[in-house]
C-alpha positions in Angstrom: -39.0 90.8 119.9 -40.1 94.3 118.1 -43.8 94.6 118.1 -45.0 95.6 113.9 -48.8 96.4 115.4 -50.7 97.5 118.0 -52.5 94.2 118.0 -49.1 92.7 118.8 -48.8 94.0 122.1 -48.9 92.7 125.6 -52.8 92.2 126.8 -51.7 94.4 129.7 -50.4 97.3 127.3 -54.0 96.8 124.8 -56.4 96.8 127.4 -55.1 99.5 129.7 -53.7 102.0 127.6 -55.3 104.5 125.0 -54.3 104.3 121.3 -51.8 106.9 121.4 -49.6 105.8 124.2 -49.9 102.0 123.1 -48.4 103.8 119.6 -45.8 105.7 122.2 -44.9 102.3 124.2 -44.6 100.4 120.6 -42.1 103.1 119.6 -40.2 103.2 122.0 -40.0 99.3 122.9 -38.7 99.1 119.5 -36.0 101.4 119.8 -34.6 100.0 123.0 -34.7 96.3 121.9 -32.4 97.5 119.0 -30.2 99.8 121.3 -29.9 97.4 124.1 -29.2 94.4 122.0 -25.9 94.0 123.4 -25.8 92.7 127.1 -22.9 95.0 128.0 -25.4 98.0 127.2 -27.9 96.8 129.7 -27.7 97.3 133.5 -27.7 94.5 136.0 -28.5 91.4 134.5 -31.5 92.2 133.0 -32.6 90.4 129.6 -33.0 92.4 126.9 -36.8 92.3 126.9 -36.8 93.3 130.4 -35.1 96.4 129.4 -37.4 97.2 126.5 -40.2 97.2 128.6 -39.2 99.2 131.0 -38.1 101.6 128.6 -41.4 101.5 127.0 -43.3 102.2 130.4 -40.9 105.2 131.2 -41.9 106.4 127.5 -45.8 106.5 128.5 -45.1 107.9 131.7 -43.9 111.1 130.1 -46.6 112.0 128.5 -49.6 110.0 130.3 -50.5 109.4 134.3 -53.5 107.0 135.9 -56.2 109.2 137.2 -58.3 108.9 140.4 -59.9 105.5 138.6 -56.6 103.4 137.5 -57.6 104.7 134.3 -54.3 106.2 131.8 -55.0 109.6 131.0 -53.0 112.2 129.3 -51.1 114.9 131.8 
């Protein structure tokens, strides 16, 4: 289900990402729950969730890496 705030997204994304990549992750989970919404978009047998997510997490990797300390920084 599309996220409408920050505060609405996975403990995992909040408390490990900065503010603008949880903004990046939100945008783009959005966008690929309402492109993937029909089963024969999706590889595999993935749920559509699944596919969001990993969407999302390709989205931050563009633009953010972890550092020497597991934390997200920007590249």
């Amino acid at each position: 289900m599309p996220y409408d705030k920050l505060s609405d997204l996975p403990a995992s994304v909040r408390n490990n990402l900065p503010k603008n990549a949880q903004e990046i992750y939100m945008k783009a989970f959005n966008n690929a729950w309402n492109q993937y919404d029909d089963p024969e978009k999706r590889r595999g047998d993935k749920s559509q969730e699944e596919v969001a997510h990993s969407v999302a997490w390709s989205a931050v990797k563009e633009k953010y890496q972890k550092n020497e300390d597991g934390e997200w920084v920007k590249k």
